[in-house]
C-alpha positions in Angstrom: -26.1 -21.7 -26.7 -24.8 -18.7 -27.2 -22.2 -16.4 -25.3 -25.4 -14.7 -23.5 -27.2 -17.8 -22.9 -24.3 -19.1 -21.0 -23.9 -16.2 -19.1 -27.6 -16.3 -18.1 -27.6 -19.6 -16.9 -24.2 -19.0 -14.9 -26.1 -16.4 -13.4 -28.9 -18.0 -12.5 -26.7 -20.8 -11.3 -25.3 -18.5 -8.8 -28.7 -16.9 -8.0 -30.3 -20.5 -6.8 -27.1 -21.0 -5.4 -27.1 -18.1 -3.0 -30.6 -18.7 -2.1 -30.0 -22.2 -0.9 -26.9 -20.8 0.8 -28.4 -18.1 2.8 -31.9 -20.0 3.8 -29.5 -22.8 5.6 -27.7 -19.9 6.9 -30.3 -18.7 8.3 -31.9 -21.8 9.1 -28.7 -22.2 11.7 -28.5 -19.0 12.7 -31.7 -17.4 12.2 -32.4 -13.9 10.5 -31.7 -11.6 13.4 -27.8 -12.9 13.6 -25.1 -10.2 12.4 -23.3 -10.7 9.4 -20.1 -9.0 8.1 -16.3 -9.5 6.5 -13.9 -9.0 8.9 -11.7 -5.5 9.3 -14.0 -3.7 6.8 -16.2 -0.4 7.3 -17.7 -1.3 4.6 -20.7 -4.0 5.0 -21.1 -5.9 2.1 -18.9 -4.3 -0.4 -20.5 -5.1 -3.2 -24.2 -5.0 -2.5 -23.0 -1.7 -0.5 -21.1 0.3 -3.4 -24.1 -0.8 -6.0 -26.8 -0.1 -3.8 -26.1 2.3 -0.7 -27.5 -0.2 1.6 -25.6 -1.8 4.5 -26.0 -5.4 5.1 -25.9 -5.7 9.6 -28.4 -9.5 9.3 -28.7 -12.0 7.7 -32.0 -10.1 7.3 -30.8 -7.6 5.3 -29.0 -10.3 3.0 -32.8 -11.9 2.3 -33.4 -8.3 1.5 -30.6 -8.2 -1.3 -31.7 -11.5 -3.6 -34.0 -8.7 -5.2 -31.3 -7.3 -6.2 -29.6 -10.3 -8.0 -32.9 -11.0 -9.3 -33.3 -7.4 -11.0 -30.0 -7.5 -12.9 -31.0 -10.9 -14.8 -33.1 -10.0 -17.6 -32.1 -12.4 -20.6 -32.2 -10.2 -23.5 -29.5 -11.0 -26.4 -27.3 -8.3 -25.9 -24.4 -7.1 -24.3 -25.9 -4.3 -21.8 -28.0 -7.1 -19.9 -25.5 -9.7 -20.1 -22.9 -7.6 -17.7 -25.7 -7.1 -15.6 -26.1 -10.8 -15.0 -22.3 -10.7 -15.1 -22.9 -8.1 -11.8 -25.9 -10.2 -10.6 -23.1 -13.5 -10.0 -20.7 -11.3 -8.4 -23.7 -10.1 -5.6 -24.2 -13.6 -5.1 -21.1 -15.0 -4.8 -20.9 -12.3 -2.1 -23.8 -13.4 -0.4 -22.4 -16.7 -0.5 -19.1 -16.0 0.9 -20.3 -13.8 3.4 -22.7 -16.6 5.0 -19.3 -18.4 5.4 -18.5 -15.8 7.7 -21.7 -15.5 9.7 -21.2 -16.8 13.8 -17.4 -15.4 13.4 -16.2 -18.4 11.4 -13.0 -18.4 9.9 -13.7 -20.4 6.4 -9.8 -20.0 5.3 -7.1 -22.2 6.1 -3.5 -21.3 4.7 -2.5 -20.7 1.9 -6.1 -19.0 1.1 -6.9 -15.3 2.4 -10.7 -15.2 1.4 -11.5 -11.8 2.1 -8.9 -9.1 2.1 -9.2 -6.1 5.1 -9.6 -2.6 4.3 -6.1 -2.4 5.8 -4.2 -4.1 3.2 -6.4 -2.4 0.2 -4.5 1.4 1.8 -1.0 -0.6 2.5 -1.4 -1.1 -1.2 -2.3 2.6 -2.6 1.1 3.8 -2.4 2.8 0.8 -4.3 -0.4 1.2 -6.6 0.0 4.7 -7.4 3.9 4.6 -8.0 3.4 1.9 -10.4 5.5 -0.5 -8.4 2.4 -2.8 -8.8 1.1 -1.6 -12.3 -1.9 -4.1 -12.2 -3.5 -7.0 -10.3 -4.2 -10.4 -12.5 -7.1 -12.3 -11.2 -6.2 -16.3 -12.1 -8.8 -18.5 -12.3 -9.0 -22.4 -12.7 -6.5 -24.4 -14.1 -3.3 -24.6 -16.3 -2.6 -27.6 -18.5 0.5 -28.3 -16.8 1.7 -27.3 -13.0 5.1 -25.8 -14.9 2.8 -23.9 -17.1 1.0 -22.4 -14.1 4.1 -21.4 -12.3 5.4 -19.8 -15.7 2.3 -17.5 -15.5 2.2 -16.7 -11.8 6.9 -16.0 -12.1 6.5 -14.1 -15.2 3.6 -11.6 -13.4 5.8 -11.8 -10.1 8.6 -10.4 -12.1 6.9 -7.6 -13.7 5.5 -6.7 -10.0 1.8 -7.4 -10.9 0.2 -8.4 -7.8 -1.5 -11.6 -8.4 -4.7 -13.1 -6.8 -5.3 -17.0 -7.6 -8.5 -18.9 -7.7 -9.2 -22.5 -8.0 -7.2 -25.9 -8.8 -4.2 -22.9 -9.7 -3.3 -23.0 -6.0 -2.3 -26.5 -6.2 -0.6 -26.3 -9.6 1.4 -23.3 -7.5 2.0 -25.6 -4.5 3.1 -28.1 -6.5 5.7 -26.2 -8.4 6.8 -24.3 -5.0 5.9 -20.9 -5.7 6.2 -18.6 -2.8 2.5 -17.4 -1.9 1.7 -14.9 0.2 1.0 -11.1 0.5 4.6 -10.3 1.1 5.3 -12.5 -2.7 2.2 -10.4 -4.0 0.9 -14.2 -5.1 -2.5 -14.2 -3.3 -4.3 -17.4 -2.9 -7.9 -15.8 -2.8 -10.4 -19.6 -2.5 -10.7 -22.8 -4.5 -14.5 -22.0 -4.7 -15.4 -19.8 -7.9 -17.3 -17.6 -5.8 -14.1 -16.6 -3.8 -13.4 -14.5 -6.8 -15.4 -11.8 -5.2 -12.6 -10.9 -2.5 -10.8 -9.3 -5.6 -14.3 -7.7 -6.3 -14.6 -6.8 -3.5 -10.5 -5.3 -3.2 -11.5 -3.1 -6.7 -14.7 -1.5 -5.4 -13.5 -0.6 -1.7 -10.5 1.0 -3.7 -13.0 3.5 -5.4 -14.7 3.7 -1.9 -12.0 4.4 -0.1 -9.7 6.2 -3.0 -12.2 7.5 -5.2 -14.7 9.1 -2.4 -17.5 7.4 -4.7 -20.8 7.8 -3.0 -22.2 4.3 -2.6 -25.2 3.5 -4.6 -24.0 5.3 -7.5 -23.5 2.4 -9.6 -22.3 4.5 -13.0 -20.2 6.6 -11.2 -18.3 2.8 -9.5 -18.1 1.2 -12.8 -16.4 4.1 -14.0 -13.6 4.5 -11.7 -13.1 0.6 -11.7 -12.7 0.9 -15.3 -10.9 4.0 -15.5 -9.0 3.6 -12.2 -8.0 0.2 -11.1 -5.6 -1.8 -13.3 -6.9 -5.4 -13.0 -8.0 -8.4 -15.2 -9.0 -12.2 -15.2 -6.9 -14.9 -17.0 -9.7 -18.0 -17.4 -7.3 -21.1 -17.7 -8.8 -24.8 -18.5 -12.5 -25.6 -19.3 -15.0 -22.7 -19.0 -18.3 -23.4 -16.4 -21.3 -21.3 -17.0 -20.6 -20.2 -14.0 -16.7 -19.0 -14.4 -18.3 -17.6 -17.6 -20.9 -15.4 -15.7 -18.6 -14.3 -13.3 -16.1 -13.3 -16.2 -19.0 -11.0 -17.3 -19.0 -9.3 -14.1 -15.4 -8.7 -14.2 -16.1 -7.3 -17.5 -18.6 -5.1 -16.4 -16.4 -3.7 -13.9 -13.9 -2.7 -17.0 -11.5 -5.8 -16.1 -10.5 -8.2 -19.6 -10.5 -11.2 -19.6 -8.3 -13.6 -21.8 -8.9 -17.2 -21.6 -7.1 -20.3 -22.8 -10.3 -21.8 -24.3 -12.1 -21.9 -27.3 -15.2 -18.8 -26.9 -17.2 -16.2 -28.9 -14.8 -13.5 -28.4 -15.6 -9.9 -27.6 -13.3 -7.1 -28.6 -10.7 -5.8 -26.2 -13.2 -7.9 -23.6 -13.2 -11.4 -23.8 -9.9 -12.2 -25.6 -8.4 -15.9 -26.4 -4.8 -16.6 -26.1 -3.8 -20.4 -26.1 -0.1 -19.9 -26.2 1.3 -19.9 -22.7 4.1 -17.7 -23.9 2.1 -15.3 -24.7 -0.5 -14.9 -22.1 0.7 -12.7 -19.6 1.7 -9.9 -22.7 -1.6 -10.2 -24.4 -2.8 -9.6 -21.0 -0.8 -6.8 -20.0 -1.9 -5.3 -23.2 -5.3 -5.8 -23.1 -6.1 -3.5 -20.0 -3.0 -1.3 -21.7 -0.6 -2.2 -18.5 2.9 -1.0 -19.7 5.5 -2.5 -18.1 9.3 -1.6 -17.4 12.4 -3.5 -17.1 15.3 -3.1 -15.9 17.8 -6.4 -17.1 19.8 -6.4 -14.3 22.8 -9.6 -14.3 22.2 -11.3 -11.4 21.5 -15.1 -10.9 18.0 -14.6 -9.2 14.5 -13.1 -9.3 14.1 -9.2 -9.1 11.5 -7.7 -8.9 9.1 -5.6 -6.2 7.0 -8.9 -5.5 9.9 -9.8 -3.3 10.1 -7.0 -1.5 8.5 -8.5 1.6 9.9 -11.7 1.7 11.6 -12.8 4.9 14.8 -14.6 5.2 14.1 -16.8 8.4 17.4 -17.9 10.8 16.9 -21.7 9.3 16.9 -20.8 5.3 20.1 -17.9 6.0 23.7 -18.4 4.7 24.7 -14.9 5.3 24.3 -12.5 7.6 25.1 -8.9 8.1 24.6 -6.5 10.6 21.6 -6.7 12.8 23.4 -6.3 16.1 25.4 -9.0 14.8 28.2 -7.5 13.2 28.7 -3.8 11.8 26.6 -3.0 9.3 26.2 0.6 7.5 25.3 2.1 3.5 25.9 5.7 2.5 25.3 7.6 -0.3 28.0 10.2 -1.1 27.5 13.2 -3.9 31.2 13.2 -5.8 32.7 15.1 -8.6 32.5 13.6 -12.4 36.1 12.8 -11.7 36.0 11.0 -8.4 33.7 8.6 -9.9 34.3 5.7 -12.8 31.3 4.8 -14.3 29.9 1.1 -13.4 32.7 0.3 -10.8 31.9 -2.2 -8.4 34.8 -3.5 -6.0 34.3 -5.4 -3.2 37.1 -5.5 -0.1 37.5 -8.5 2.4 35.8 -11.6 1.9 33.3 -12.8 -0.3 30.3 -15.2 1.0 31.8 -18.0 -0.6 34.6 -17.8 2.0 31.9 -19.1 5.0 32.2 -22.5 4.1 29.5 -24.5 3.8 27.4 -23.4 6.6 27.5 -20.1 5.7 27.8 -17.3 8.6 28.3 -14.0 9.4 30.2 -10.8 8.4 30.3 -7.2 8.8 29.7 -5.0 6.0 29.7 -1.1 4.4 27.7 -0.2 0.7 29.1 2.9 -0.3 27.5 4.6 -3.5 29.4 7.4 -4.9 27.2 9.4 -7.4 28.2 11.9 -9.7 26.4 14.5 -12.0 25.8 18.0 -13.2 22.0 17.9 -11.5 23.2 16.0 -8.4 22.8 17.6 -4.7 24.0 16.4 -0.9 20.3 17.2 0.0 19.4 13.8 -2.7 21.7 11.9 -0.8 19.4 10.7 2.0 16.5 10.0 -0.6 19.2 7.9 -2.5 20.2 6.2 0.3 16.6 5.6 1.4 16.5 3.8 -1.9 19.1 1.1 -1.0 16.6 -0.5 1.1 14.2 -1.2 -1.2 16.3 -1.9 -4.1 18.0 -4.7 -2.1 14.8 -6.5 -0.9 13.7 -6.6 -4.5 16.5 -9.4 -4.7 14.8 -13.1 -4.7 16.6 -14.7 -1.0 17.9 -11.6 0.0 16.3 -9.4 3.1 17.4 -5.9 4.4 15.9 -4.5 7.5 17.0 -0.6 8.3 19.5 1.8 7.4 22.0 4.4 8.1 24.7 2.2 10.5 21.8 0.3 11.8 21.4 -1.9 8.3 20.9 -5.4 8.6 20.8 -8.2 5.4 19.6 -11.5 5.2 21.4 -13.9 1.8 19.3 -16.9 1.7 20.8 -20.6 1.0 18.4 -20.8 -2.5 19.9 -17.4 -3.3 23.6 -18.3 -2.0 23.2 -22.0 -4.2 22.0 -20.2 -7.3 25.3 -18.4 -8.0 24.3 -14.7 -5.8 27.1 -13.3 -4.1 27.9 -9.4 -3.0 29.0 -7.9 -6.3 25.6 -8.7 -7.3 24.0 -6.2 -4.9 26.5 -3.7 -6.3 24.9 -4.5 -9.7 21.7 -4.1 -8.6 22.3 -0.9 -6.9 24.2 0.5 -10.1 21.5 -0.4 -12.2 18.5 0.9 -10.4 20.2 4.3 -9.1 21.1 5.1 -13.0 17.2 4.0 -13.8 15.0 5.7 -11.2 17.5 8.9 -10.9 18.8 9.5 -14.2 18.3 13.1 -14.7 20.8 13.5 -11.3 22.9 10.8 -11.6 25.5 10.6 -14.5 28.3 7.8 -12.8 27.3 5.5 -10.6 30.1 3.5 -8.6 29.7 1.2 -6.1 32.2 -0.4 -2.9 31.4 -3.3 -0.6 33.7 -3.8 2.1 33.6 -6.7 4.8 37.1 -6.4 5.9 36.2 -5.5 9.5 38.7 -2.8 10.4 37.8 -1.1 7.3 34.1 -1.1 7.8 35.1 -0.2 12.0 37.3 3.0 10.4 35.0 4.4 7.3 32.3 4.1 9.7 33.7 6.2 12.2 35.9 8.4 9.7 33.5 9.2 7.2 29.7 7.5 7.5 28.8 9.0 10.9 30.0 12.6 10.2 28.0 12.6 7.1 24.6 11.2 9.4 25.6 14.1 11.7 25.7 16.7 9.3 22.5 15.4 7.2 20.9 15.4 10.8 21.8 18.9 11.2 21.1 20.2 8.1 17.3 18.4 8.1 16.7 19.9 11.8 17.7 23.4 10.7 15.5 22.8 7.7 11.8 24.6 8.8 9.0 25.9 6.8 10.0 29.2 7.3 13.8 28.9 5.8 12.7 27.9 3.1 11.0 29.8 0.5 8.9 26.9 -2.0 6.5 24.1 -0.9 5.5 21.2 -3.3 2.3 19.4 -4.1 2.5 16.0 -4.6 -0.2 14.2 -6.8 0.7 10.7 -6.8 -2.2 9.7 -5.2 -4.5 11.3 -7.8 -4.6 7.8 -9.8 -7.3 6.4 -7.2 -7.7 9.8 -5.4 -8.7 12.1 -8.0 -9.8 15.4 -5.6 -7.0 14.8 -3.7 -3.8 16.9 -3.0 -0.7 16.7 -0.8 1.1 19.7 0.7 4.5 18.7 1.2 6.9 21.1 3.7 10.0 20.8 5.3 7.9 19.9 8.9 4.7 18.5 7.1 5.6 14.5 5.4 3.0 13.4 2.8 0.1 11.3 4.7 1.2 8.8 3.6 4.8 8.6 4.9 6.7 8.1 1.5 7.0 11.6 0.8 9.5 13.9 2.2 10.2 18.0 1.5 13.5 16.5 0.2 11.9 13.3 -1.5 9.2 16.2 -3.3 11.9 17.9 -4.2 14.4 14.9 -5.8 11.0 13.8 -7.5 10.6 17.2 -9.3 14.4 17.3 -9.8 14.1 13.7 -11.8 10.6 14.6 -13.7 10.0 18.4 -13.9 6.1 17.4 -15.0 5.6 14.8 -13.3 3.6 14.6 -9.4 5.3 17.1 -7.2 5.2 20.4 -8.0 6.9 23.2 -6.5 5.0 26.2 -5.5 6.7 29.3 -4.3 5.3 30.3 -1.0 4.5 34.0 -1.4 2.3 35.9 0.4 0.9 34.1 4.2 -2.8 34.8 4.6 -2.6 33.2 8.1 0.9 31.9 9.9 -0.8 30.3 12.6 -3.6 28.1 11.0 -1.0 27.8 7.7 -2.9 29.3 4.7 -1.1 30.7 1.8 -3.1 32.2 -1.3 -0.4 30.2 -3.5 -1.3 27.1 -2.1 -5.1 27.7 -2.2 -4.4 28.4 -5.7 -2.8 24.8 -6.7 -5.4 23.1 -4.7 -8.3 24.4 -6.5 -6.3 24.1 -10.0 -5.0 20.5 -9.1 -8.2 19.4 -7.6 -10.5 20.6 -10.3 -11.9 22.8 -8.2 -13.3 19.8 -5.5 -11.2 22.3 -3.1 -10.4 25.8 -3.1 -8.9 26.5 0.7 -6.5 24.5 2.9 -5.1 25.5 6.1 -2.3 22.8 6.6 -1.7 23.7 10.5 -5.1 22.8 11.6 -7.5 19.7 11.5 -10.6 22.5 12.5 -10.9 25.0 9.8 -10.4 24.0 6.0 -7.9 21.4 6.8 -5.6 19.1 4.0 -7.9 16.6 2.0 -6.6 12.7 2.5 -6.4 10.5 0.1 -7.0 6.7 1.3 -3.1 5.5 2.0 -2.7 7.4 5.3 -0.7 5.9 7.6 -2.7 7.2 10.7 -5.7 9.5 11.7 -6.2 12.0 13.9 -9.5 12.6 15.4 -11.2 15.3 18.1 -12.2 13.7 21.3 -14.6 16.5 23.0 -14.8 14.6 26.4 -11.8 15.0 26.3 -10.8 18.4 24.8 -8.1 17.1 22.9 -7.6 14.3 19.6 -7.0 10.7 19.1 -4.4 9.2 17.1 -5.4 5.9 15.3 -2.7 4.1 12.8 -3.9 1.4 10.4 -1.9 -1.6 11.6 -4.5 -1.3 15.0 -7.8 -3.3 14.4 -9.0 -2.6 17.6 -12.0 -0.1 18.6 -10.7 3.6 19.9 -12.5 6.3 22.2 -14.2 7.5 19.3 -16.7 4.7 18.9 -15.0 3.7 15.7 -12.2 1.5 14.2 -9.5 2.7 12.1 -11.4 1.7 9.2 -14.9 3.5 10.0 -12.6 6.9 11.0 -10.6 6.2 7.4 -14.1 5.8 5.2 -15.3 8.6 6.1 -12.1 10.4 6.1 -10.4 9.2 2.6 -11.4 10.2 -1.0 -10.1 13.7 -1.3 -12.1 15.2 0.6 -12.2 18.1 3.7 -13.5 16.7 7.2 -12.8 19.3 9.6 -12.0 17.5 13.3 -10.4 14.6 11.2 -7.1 14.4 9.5 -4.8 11.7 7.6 -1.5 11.9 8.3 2.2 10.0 8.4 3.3 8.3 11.6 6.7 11.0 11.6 4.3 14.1 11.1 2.9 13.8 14.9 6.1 15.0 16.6 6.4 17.5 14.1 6.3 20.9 15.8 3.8 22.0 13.2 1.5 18.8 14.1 -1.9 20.8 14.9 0.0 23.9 15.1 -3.0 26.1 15.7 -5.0 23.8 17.6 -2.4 23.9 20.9 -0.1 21.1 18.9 1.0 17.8 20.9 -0.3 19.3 23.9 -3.9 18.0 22.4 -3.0 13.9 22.1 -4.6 12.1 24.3 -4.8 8.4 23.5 -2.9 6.1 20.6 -1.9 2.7 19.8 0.3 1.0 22.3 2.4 -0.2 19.0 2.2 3.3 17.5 3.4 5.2 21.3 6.2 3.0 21.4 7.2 3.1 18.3 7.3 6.8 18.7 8.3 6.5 22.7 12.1 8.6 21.6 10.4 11.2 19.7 7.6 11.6 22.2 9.4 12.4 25.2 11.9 14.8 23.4 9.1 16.9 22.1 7.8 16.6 25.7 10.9 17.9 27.4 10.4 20.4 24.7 7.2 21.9 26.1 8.2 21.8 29.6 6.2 18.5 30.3 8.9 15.7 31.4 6.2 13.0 31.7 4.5 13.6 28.5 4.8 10.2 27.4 3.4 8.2 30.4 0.2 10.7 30.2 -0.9 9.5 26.5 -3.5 6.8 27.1 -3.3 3.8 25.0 -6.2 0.3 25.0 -4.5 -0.8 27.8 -6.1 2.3 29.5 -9.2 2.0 28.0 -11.6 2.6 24.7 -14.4 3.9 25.9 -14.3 7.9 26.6 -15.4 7.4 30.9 -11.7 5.5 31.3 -10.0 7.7 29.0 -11.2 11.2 30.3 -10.9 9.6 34.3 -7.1 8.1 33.4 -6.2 11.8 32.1 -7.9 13.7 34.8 -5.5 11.5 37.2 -2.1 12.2 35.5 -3.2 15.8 35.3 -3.2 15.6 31.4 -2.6 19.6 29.8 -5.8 19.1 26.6 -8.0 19.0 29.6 -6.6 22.9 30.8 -6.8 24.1 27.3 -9.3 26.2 25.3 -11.8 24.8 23.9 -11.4 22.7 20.4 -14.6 24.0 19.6 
């Protein structure tokens, strides 16, 4: 047979597969019951994005085995064996969708099966920055167990997010890998067909990202290719099956590089039997380039780690946390102050705990000098701390400021870590991601407890003070340059990002201050600077500069932007907003909708049916993404009557934001603010809504007209 012949019959495997699957489906169920992957607008991804057509019944899915049947036509070439390639992954996510059907739930840990809309946008930022270059896509089986865990480490540590399919999980099991989103080690299904969750995660990302219009098939292929950073590795003997569905990843632009013996396509199918080498000739086949820091520390590093939780029963150490005192600080010094690679700790080490370990109070003070360096990079800096220190294998760290609290794990405390290795870490990565500022790095940690009681009172909290000052002082009028931001533009090509002193980036990462460190570090790289100049309109925010660098920077997808307003010409979003704002007419006012809530709002839609057709770069006047910190901005719908117009959120997101929300109340002259916001608990349907803001006297109902 050859490499097309075995690619037919894979898919025809998975054609008569699907068929069987979905007439027993419906034989159960019959053809009127609904069928759909959880927490996803979009309804069936695949069939979707290739076709335009949304799958509600099992109905509709008997409707789609024309489509299978239409991309197998066995011809001996390349062109129609991706098709069939294409035609496995539609039925594998017929199959896996009839799993679903009568609101099963056909996962058990450690498998996810499908992934939600929600975690694809978690992941766009993280995506973008390159702190997951790529996504691997393991399927079947290593010789060994150790060999497996070799592959799946080695990826952790270069950050690659990792998705696992097959007898792999148990090969991971049984070498104690840590699985799990927060590991980026993603046990997808043992079933071959469970591959197409990972499908499924590349083609909502050019939905959601990309604003692809679905049933444009080219344009989808394209952006997968071009845009999203995966590939398969195709470990232990090769079904006609795996082999189909390996066609399908190919077709979507993804390599794949196996351990057995195949006809080999260029720069396609590739064939790799050293373990050693494997994850490189990977890397380089879908040209991932990967950068290391060597940092000397006796455990794992990397950004896989960064949401790994150090639970009460695996903790030797703790610090901080209402605990102890806890506080980190970033301070600008002259070239003199500083010596170069310095790290000192003061008071006790961990090993003094004894064998049970315990707790201990604890400063990190980084003292930075250079010719480029700034007070105002101090807070981004410091920001940084958190996120360097959770890239530590066994180590967590939860806040900042004087309200830091760290986690050392037993594994990490047994394998040799102690707190001179978090200076290392924090010298290394501040001279790597800030080099252009930052010329001398030193670093002190002090758990002598009337040291950390007196620097924290002395020096810390006067520095907080006069940052907090400084940042409250710091408007979009006093200051006389904005930036664009274009990180995004990866997955997001139409899309740009205003950045002011009183306006975040949507999707909460990006400060004025972070926009300008970033252009500070890489003058051409994604934020921009862009001197105000002349206002065209103060109240709705429209200046011809900026109108200028959206149509340049957008290709000309957009030419105005009035970044006070969600009604006329407002931002673009991107995908990775953090929340969405949305007009309510009943109501006379907007809903506020963050990404962590599944639930349904006023609007008739969840967060995910507001973000699909919000998302992709483009204008959708009455709908906005934004960042969580932007809504008690005072520029927040500036032109639109500002806070005044919120009238329902999140329970989570009010009380997250409870502080902020009275203090801008107080600020209007409306002491109760906060209790008149209605949340679920209130309702989601607009009659309770409008009748529970009628009753507290709620001001969007006294207002002029949105409209």
């Amino acid at each position: 047979m050859t490499l097309f012949d075995i690619i037919f019959t894979g898919s025809e495997q998975a054609l008569e597969a699907c068929k069987s699957v979905l007439e027993q489906t419906i034989k159960e169920y019959g053809e009127n019951e609904k069928v759909s992957f959880p927490n996803t607008a979009y309804s069936l991804p695949t069939i979707y994005a290739a076709t335009g057509q949304k799958i509600n019944t099992l109905a509709d899915l008997k409707g789609a085995i024309g489509v299978i049947e239409s991309l197998i036509v066995k011809e001996q070439n390349l062109e129609k064996a991706l098709n069939a390639g294409l035609a496995t992954a539609v039925a594998a996510e017929v199959i896996e969708a009839c799993k679903y059907v009568g609101g099963k739930n056909p996962y058990e840990e450690p498998c996810v099966g499908f992934i939600p809309d929600t975690v694809i946008r978690s992941l766009g930022v993280p995506l973008v920055t390159g702190d997951i270059p790529g996504v691997a896509v393991v399927i079947g089986e290593a010789p060994t167990a150790e060999d497996a865990a070799k592959v799946i480490k080695d990826y952790q540590s270069k950050g690659i997010l990792v998705t696992l399919v097959g007898k792999i999980i148990d090969q991971a099991i049984e070498s104690k890998v840590k699985m799990g989103l927060e590991f980026r080690v993603v046990p997808l299904g043992y079933d071959v067909t469970s591959v197409t969750h990972i499908v499924s995660f590349a083609i909502r990302a050019a939905l959601i990202f990309g604003n692809i219009k679905p049933g444009d098939l080219p344009e989808l292929l394209k952006y997968t290719k071009e845009r999203v950073p995966a590939f398969v590795n195709a470990l232990g003997p090769l079904s006609e099956l795996v082999v189909s569905a390996g066609a399908g990843a190919i077709a979507l632009g993804f390599p794949v590089i196996t351990d057995q013996d195949v006809q080999e396509v260029p720069m396609n199918l590739i064939v790799q039997k050293d373990y050693d080498k494997l994850v490189q000739t990977s890397l380089e086949a879908r040209g991932i380039k990967i950068k290391i820091t060597e940092i000397p520390i006796p455990v794992g590093f990397a950004p896989a780690f960064e949401g790994e939780r150090v639970r009460k029963d695996e903790m030797f150490a703790e610090f901080g946390g209402g605990r102890t005192t806890a506080w980190e600080l970033v301070r600008k010094r002259d070239l003199s102050e500083v010596e170069d690679h310095k790290i000192e700790v003061i008071g006790p080490d961990i090993d003094t705990l004894g064998p049970d370990g315990g707790k201990l109070p604890l400063a990190i003070i980084v003292d930075v000098a250079g010719k480029n360096m700034e007070e105002d990079f101090e807070p981004v800096m410091e920001r940084r701390i958190h996120y360097f220190v959770n890239y530590i294998e066994g180590v967590m760290h939860i806040g900042q400021r004087d309200i830091a609290w760290v986690r050392i794990s037993k594994s990490a405390y047994e394998a040799g870590f102690r707190l001179k290795h978090i200076g290392e870490v924090l010298y290394a990565k501040m001279l790597d991601e800030f080099g252009n500022i930052a010329d001398k790095v030193q670093v002190t940690i002090i758990t002598d407890k009337e040291q950390v009681e007196k620097l924290l009172n002395e020096v810390a909290r006067p520095k907080y003070e006069a940052r907090d000052a400084r940042l409250a002082g710091l408007t979009d009028e006093s200051v006389d340059t904005f930036y664009s931001c274009l990180l995004c533009q990866s997955f997001a090509p139409a899309h740009v990002c205003i950045v002011t002193p009183e306006r975040l980036g949507l999707c909460g990462a990006v400060s004025w201050l972070d926009a300008k460190a970033t252009y500070e570090l890489n003058p051409t790289g994604p934020c921009q600077p862009i001197v105000k100049g002349e206002c065209l309109d103060e109240v709705k925010g429209s200046w011809e500069s900026i109108n200028k660098r959206v149509a340049e920077q957008s290709h000309g997808a957009t030419t105005k932007v009035n970044i006070y307003t969600i009604m006329e010409d407002p931002m673009t979003s991107c995908g990775c907003f953090e929340c969405i704002c949305g007009i309510m007419p009943e109501a006379n006012g907007v809903i506020i909708v963050n990404r962590e809530y599944h639930g349904m709002t006023p609007l008739g839609m969840t967060f995910g049916e507001l973000a699909s057709t919000t998302g992709g770069g483009v204008q959708t006047p009455g709908f906005m993404g934004h960042g969580r910190q932007f809504i008690t901005s005072k520029k927040f719908l500036y032109a639109d009557g500002g806070l005044k117009r919120v009238v329902w959120m999140p329970k989570e997101l009010k009380e997250a934001l409870k502080d902020k929300l009275i203090e801008r109340g107080k600020e209007m002259g409306i002491e109760n603010f906060y209790d008149m916001i209605a949340d679920e608990e209130v309702g989601t349907d607009p009659d309770s809504v409008v009748e529970f803001l009628t009753k507290v006297g709620h001001p969007a109902l006294s207002m002029d007209p949105m409209f």
